[in-house]
PDB file of the backbone (N, CA, C, O) and the ligand in Angstrom, with CONECT records:
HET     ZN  A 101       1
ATOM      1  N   UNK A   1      13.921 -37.257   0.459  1.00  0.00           N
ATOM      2  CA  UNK A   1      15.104 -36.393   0.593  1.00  0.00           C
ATOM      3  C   UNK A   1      14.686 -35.002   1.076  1.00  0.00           C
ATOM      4  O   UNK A   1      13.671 -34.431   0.678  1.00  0.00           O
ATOM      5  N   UNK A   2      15.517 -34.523   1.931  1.00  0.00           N
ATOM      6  CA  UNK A   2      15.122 -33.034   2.477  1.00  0.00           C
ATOM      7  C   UNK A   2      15.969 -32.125   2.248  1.00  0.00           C
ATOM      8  O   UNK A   2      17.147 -32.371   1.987  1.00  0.00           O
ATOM      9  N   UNK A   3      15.510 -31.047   2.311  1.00  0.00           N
ATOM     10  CA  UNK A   3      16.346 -29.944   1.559  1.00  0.00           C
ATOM     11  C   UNK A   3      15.858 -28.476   2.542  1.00  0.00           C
ATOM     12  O   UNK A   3      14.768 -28.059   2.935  1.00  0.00           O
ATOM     13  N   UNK A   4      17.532 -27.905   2.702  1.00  0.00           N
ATOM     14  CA  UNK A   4      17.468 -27.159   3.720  1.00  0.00           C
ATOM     15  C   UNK A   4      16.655 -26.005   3.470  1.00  0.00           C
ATOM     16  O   UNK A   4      17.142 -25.407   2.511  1.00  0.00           O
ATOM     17  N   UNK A   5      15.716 -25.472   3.870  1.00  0.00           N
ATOM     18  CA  UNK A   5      14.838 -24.041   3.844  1.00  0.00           C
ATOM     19  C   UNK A   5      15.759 -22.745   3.511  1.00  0.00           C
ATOM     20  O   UNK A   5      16.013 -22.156   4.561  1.00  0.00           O
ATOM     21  N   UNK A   6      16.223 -22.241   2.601  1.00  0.00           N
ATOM     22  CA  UNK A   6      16.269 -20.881   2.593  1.00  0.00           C
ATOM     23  C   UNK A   6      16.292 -19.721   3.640  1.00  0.00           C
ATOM     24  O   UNK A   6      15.171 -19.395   4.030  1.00  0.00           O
ATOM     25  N   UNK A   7      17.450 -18.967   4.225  1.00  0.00           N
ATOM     26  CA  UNK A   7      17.179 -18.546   5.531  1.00  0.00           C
ATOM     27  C   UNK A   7      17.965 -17.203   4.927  1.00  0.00           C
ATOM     28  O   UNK A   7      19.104 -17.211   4.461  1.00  0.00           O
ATOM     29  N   UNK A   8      17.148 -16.132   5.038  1.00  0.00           N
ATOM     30  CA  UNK A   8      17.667 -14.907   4.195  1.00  0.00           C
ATOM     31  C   UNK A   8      18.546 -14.245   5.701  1.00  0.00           C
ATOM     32  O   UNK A   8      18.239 -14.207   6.892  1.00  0.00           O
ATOM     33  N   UNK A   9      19.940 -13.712   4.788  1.00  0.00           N
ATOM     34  CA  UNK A   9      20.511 -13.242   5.643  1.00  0.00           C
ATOM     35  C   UNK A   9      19.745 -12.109   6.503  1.00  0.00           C
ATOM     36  O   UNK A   9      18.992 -11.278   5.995  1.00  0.00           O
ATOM     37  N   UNK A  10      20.186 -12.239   8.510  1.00  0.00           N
ATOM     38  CA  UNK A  10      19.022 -10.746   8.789  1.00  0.00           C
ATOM     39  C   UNK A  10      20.557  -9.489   9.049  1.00  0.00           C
ATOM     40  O   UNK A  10      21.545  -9.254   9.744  1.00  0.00           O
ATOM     41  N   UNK A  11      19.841  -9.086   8.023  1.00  0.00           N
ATOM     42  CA  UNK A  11      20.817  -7.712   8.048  1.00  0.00           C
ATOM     43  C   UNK A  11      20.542  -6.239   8.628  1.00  0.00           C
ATOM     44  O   UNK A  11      19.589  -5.905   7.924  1.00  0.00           O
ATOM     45  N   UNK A  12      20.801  -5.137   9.500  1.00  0.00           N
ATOM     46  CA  UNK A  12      20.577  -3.903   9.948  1.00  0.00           C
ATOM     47  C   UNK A  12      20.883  -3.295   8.784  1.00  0.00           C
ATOM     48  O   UNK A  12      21.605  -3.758   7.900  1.00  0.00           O
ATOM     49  N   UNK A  13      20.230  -2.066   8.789  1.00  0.00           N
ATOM     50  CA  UNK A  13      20.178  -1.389   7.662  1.00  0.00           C
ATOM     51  C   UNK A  13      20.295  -0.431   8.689  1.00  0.00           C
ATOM     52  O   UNK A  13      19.841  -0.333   9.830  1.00  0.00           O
ATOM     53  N   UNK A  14      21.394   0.588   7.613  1.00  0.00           N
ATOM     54  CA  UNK A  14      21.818   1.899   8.639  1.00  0.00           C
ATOM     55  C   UNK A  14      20.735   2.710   9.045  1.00  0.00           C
ATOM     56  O   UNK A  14      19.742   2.544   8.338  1.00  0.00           O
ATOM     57  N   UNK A  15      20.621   3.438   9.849  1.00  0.00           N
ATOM     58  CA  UNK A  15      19.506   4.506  10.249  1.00  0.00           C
ATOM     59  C   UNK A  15      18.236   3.804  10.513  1.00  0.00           C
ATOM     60  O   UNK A  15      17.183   4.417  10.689  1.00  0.00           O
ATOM     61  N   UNK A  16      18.322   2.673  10.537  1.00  0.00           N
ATOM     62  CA  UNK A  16      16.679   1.710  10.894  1.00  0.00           C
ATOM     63  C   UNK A  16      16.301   1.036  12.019  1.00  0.00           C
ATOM     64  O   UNK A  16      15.857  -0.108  11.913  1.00  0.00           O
ATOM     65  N   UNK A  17      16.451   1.771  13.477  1.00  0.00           N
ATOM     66  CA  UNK A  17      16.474   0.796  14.044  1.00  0.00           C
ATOM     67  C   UNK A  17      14.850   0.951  14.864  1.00  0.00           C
ATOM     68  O   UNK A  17      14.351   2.055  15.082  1.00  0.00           O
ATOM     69  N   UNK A  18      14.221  -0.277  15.223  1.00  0.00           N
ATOM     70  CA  UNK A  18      13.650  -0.908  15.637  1.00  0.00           C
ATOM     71  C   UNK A  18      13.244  -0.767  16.532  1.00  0.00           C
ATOM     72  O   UNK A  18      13.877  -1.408  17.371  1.00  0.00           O
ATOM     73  N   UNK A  19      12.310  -0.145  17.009  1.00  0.00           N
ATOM     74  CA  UNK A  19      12.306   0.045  18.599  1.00  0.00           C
ATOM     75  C   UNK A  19      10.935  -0.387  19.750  1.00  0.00           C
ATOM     76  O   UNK A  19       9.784  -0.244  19.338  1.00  0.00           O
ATOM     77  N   UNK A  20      11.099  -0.732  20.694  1.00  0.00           N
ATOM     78  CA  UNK A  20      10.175  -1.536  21.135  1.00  0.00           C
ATOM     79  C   UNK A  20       9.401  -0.835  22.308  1.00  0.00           C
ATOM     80  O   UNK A  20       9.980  -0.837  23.394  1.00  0.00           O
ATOM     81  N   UNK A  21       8.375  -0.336  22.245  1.00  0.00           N
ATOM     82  CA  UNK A  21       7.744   0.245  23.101  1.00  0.00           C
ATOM     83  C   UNK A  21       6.904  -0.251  24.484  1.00  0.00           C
ATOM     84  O   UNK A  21       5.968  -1.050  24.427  1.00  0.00           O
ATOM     85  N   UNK A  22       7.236   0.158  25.324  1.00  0.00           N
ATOM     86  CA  UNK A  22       6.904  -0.581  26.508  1.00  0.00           C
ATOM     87  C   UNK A  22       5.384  -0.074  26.890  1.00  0.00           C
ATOM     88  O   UNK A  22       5.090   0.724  26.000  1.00  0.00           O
ATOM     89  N   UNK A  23       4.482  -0.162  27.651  1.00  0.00           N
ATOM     90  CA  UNK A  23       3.037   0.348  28.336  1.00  0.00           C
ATOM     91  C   UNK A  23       2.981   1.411  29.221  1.00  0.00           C
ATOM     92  O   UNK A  23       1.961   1.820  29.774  1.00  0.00           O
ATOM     93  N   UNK A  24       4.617   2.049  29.397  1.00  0.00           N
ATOM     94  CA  UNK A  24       4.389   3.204  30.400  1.00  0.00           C
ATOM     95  C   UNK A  24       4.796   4.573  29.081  1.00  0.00           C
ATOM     96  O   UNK A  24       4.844   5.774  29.346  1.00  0.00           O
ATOM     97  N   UNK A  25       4.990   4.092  27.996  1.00  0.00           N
ATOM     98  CA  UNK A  25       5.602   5.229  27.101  1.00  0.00           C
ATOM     99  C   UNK A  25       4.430   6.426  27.263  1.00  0.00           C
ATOM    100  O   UNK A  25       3.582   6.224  28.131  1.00  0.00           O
ATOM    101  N   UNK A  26       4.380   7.108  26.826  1.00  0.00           N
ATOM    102  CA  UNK A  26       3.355   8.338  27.210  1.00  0.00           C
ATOM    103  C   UNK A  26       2.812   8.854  25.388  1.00  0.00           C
ATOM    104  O   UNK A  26       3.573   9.333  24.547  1.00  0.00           O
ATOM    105  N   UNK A  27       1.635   8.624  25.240  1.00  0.00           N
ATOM    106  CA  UNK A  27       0.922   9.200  24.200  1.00  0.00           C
ATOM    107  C   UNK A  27       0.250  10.668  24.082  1.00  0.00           C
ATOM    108  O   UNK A  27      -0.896  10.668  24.532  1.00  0.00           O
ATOM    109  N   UNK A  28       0.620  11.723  23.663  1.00  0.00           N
ATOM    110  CA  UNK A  28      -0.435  12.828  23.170  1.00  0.00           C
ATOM    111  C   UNK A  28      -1.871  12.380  22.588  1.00  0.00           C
ATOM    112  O   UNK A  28      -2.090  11.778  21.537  1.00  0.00           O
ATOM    113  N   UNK A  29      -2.647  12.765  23.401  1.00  0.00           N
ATOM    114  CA  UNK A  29      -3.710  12.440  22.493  1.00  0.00           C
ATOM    115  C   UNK A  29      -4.438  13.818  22.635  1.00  0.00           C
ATOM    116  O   UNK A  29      -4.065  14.450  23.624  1.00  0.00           O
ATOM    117  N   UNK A  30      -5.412  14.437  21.851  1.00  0.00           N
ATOM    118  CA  UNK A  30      -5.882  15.436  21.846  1.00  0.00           C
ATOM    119  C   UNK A  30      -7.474  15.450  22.581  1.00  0.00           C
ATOM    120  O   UNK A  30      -8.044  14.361  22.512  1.00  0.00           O
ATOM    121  N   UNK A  31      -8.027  16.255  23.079  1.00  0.00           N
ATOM    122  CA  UNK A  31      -9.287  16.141  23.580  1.00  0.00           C
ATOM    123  C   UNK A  31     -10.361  16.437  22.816  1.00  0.00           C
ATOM    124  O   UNK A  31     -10.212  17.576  22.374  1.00  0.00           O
ATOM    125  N   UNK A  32     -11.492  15.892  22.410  1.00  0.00           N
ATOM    126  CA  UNK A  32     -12.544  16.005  21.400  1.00  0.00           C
ATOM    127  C   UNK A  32     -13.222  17.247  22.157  1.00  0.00           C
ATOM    128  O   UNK A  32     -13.802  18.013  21.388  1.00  0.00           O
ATOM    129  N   UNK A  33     -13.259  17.573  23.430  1.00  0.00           N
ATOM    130  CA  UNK A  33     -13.844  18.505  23.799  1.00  0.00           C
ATOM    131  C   UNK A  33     -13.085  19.483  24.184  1.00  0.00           C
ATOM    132  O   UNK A  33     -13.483  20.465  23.556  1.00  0.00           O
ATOM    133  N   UNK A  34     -12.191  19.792  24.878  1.00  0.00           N
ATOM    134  CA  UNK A  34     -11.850  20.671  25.151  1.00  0.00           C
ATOM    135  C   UNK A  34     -10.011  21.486  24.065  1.00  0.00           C
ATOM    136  O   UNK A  34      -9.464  22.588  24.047  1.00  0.00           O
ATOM    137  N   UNK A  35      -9.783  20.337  23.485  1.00  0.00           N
ATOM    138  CA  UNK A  35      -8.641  20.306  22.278  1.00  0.00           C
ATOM    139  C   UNK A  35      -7.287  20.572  22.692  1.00  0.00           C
ATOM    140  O   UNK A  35      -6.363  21.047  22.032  1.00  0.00           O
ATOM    141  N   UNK A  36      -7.328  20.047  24.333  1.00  0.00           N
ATOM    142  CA  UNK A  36      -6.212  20.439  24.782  1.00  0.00           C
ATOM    143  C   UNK A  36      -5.106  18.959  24.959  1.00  0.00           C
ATOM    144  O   UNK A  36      -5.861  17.989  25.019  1.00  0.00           O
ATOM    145  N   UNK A  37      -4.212  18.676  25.019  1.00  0.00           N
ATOM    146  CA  UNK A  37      -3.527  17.258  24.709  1.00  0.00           C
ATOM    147  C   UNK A  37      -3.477  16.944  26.415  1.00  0.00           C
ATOM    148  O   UNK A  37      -3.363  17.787  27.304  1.00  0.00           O
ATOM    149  N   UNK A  38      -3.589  15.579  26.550  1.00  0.00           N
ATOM    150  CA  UNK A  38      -3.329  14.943  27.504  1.00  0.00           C
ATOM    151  C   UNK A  38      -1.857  13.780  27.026  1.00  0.00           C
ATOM    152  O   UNK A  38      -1.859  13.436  25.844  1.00  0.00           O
ATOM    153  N   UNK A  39      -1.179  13.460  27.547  1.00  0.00           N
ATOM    154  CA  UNK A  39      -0.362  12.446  27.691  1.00  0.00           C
ATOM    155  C   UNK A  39      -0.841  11.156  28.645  1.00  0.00           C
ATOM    156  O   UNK A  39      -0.811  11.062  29.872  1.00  0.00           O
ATOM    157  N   UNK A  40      -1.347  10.085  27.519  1.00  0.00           N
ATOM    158  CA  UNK A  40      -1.391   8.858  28.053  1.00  0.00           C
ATOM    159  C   UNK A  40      -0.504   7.830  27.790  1.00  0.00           C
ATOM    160  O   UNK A  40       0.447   7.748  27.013  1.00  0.00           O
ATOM    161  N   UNK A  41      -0.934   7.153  28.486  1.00  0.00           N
ATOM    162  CA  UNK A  41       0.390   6.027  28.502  1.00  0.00           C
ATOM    163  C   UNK A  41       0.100   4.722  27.936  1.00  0.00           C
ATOM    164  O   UNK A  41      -0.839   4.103  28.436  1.00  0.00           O
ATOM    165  N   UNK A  42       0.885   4.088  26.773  1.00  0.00           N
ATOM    166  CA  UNK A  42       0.484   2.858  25.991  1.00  0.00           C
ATOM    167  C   UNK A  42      -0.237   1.852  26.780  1.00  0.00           C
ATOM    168  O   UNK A  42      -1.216   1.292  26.286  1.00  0.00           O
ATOM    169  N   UNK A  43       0.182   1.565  28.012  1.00  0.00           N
ATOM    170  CA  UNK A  43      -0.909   0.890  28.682  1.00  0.00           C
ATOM    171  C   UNK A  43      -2.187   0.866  28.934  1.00  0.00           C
ATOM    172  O   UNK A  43      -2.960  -0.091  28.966  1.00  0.00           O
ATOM    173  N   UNK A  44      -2.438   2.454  29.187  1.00  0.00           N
ATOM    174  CA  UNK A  44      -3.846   3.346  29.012  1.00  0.00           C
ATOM    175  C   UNK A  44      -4.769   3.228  27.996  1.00  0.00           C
ATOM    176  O   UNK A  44      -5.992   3.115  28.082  1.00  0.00           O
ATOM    177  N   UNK A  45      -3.862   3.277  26.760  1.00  0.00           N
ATOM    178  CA  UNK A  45      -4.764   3.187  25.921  1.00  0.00           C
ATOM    179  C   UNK A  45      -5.593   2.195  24.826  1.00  0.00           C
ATOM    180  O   UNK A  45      -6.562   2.292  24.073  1.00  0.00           O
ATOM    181  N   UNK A  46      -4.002   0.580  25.451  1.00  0.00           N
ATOM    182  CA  UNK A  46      -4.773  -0.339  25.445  1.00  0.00           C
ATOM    183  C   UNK A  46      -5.700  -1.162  26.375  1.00  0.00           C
ATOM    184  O   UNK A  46      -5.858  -2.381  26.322  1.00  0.00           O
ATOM    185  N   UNK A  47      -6.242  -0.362  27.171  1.00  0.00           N
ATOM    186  CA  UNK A  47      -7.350  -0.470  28.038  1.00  0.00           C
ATOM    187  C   UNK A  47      -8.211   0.014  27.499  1.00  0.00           C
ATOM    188  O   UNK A  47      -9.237  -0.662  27.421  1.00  0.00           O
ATOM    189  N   UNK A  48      -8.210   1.189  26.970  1.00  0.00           N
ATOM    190  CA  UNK A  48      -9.381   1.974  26.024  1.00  0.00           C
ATOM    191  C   UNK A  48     -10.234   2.766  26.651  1.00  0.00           C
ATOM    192  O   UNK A  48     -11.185   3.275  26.058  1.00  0.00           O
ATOM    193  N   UNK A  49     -10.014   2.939  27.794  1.00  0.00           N
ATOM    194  CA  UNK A  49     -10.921   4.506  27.943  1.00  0.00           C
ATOM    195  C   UNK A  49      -9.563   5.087  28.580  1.00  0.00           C
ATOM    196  O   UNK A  49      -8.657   4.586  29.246  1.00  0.00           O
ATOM    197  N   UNK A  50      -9.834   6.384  28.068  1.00  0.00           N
ATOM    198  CA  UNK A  50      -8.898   7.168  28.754  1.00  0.00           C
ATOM    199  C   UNK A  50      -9.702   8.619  28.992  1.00  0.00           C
ATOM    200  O   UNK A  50     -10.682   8.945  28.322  1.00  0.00           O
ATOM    201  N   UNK A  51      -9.223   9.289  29.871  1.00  0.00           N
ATOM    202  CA  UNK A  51      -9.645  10.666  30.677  1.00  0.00           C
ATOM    203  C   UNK A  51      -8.553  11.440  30.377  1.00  0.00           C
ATOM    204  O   UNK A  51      -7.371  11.095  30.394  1.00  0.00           O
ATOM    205  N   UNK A  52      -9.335  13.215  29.921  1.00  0.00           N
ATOM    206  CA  UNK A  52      -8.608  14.171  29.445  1.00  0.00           C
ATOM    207  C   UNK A  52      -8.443  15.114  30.974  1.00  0.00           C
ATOM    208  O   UNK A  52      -9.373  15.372  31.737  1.00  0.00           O
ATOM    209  N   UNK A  53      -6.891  15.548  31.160  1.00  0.00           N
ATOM    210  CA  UNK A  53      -6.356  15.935  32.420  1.00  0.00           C
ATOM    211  C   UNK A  53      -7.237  16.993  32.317  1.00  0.00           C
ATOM    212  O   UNK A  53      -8.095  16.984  33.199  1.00  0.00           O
ATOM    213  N   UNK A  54      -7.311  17.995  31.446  1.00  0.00           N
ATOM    214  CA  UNK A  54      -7.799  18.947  31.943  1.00  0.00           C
ATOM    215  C   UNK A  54      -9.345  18.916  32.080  1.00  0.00           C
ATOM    216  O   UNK A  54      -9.936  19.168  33.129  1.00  0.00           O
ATOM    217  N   UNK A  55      -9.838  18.634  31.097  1.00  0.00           N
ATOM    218  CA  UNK A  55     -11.583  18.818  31.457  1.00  0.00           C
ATOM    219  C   UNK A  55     -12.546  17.161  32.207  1.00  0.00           C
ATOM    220  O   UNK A  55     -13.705  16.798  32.409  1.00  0.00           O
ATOM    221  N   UNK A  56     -11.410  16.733  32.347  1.00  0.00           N
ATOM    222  CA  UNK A  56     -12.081  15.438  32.970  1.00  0.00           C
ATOM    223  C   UNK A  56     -13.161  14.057  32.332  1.00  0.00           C
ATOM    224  O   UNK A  56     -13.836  13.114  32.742  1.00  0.00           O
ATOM    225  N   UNK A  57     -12.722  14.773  31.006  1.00  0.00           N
ATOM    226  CA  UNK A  57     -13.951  13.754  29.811  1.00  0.00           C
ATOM    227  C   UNK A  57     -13.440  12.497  29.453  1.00  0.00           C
ATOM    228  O   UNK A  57     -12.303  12.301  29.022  1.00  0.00           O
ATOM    229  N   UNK A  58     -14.229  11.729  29.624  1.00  0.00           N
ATOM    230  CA  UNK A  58     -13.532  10.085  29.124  1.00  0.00           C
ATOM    231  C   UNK A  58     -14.409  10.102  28.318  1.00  0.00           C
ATOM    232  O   UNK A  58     -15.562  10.532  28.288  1.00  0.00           O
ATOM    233  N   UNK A  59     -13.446   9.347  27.340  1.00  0.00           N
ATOM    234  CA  UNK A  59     -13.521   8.593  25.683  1.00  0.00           C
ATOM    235  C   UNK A  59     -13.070   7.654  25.843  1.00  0.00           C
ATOM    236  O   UNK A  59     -12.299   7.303  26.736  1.00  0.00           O
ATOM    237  N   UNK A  60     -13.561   7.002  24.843  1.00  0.00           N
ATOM    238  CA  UNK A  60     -13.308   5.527  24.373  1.00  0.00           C
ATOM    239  C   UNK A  60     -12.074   5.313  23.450  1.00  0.00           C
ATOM    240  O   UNK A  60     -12.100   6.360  22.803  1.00  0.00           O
ATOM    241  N   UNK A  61     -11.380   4.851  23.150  1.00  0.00           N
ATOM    242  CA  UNK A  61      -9.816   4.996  22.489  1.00  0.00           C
ATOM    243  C   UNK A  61     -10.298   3.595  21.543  1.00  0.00           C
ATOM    244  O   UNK A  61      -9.880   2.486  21.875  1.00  0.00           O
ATOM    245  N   UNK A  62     -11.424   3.802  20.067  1.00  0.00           N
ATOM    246  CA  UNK A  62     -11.651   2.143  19.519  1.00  0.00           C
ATOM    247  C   UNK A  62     -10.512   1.605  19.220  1.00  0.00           C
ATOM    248  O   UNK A  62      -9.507   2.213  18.852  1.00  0.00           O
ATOM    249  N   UNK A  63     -10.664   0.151  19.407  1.00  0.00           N
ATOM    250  CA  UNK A  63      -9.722  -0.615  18.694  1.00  0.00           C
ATOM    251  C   UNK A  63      -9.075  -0.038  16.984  1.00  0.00           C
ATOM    252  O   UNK A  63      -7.911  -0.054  16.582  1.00  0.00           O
ATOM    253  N   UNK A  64     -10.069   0.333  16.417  1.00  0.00           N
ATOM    254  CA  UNK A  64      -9.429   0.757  15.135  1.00  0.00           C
ATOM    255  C   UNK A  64      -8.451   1.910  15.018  1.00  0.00           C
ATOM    256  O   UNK A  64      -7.582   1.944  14.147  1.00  0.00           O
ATOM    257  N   UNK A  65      -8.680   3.115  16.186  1.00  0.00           N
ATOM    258  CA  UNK A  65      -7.865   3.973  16.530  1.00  0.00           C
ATOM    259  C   UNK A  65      -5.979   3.367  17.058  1.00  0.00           C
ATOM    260  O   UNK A  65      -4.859   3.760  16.731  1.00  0.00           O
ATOM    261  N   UNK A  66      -6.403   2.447  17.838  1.00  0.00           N
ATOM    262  CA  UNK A  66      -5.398   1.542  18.758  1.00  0.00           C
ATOM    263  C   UNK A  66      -4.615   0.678  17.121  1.00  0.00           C
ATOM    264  O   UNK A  66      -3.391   0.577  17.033  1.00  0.00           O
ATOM    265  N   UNK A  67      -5.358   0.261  16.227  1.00  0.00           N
ATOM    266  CA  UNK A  67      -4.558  -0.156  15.236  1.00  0.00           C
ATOM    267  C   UNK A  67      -3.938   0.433  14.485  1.00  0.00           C
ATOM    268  O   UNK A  67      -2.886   0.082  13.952  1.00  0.00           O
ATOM    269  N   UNK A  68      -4.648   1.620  14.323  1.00  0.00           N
ATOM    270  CA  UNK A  68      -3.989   2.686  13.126  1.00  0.00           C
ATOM    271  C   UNK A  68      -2.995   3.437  14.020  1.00  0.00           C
ATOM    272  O   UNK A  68      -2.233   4.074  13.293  1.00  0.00           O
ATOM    273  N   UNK A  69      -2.765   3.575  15.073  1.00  0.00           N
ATOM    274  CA  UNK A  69      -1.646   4.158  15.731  1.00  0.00           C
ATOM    275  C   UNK A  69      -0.957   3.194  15.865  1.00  0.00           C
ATOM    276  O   UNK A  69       0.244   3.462  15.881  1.00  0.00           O
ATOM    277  N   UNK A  70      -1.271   1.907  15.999  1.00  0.00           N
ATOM    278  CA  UNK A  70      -0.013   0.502  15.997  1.00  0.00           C
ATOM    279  C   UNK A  70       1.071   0.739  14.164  1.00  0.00           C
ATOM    280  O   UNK A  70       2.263   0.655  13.870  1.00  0.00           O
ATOM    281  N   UNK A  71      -0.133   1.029  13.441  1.00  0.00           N
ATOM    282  CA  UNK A  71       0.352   1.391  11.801  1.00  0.00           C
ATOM    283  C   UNK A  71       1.035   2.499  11.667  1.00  0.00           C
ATOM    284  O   UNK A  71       1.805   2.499  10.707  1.00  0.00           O
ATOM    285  N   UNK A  72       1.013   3.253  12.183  1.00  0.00           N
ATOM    286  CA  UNK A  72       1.518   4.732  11.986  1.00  0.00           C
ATOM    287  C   UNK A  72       3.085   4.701  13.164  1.00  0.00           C
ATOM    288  O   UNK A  72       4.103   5.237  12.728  1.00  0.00           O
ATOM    289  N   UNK A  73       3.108   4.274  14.103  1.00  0.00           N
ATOM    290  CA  UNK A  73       4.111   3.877  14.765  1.00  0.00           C
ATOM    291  C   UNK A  73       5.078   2.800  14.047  1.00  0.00           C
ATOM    292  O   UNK A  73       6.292   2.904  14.220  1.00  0.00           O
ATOM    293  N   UNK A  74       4.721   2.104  13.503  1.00  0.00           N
ATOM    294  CA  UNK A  74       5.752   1.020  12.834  1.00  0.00           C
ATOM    295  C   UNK A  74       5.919   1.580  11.817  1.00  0.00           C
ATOM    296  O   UNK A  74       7.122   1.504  11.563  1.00  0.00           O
ATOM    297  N   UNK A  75       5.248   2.276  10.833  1.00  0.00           N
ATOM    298  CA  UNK A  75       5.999   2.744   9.755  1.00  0.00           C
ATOM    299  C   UNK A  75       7.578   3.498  10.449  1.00  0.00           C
ATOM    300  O   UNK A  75       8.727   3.246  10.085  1.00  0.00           O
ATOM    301  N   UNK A  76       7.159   4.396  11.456  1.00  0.00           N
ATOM    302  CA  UNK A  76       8.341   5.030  11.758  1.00  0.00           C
ATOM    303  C   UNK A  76       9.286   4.407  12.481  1.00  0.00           C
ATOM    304  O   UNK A  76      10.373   4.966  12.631  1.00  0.00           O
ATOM    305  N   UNK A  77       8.976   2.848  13.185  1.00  0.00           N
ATOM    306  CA  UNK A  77       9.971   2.210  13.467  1.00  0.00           C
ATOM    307  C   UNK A  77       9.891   1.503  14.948  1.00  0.00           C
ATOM    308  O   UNK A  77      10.553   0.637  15.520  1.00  0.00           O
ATOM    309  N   UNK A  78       8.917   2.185  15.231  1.00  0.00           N
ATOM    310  CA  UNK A  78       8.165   1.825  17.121  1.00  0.00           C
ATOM    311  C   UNK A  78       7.201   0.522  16.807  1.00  0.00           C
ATOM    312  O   UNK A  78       6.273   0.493  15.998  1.00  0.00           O
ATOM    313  N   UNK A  79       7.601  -0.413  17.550  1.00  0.00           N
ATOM    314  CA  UNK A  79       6.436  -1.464  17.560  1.00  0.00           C
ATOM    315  C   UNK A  79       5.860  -1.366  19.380  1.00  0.00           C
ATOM    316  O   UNK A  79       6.379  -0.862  20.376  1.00  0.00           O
ATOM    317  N   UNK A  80       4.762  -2.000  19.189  1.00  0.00           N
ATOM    318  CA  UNK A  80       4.106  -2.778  20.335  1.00  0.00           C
ATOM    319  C   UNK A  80       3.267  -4.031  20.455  1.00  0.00           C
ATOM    320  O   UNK A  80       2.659  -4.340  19.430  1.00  0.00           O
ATOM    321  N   UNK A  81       3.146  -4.671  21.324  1.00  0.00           N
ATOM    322  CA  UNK A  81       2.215  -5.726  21.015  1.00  0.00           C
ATOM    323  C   UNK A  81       0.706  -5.755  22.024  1.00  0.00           C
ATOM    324  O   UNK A  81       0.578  -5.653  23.244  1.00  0.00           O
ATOM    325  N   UNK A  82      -0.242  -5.924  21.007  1.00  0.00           N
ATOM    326  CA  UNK A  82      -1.180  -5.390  21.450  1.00  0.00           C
ATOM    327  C   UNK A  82      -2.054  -6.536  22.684  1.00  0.00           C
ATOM    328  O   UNK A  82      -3.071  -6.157  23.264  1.00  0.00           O
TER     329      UNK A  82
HETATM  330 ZN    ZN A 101     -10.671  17.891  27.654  1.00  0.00          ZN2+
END
């Protein structure tokens, strides 16, 4: 005998919405050398090196950086898929 699965109602909750971030969105990131912000773009930085506009320095963007900004974005409601 089978028995139907449990299917919790999906409900919106006011003020919560969900939002889905595409690879051209544009990231602040700050420069280790020169401390001035560049704007990269989610695509950019899941490639993982990215270059600071003004002083021309590329860094490495680690995966663990790329997760904890995946974490820190969904708390507030932005997803992406990596
Ligand atoms: Zn710089």
């Amino acid at each position: 005998m089978q028995h139907p699965l449990p299917v919790a109602p999906y409900s919106y909750q006011t003020g919560n919405v969900v939002t889905l971030l595409s690879d051209r969105v544009m990231i602040p990131i700050t420069c280790d050398h020169c401390q001035q912000q560049t704007d990269v773009s989610l695509g950019r930085l899941k490639q993982q090196t990215i270059f600071c506009r003004h002083c021309h320095q590329a860094r490495q963007f680690s995966s663990l950086e790329l997760r904890l900004m995946r974490m820190l974005l969904a708390q507030e409601g932005y997803h992406f898929a990596l």
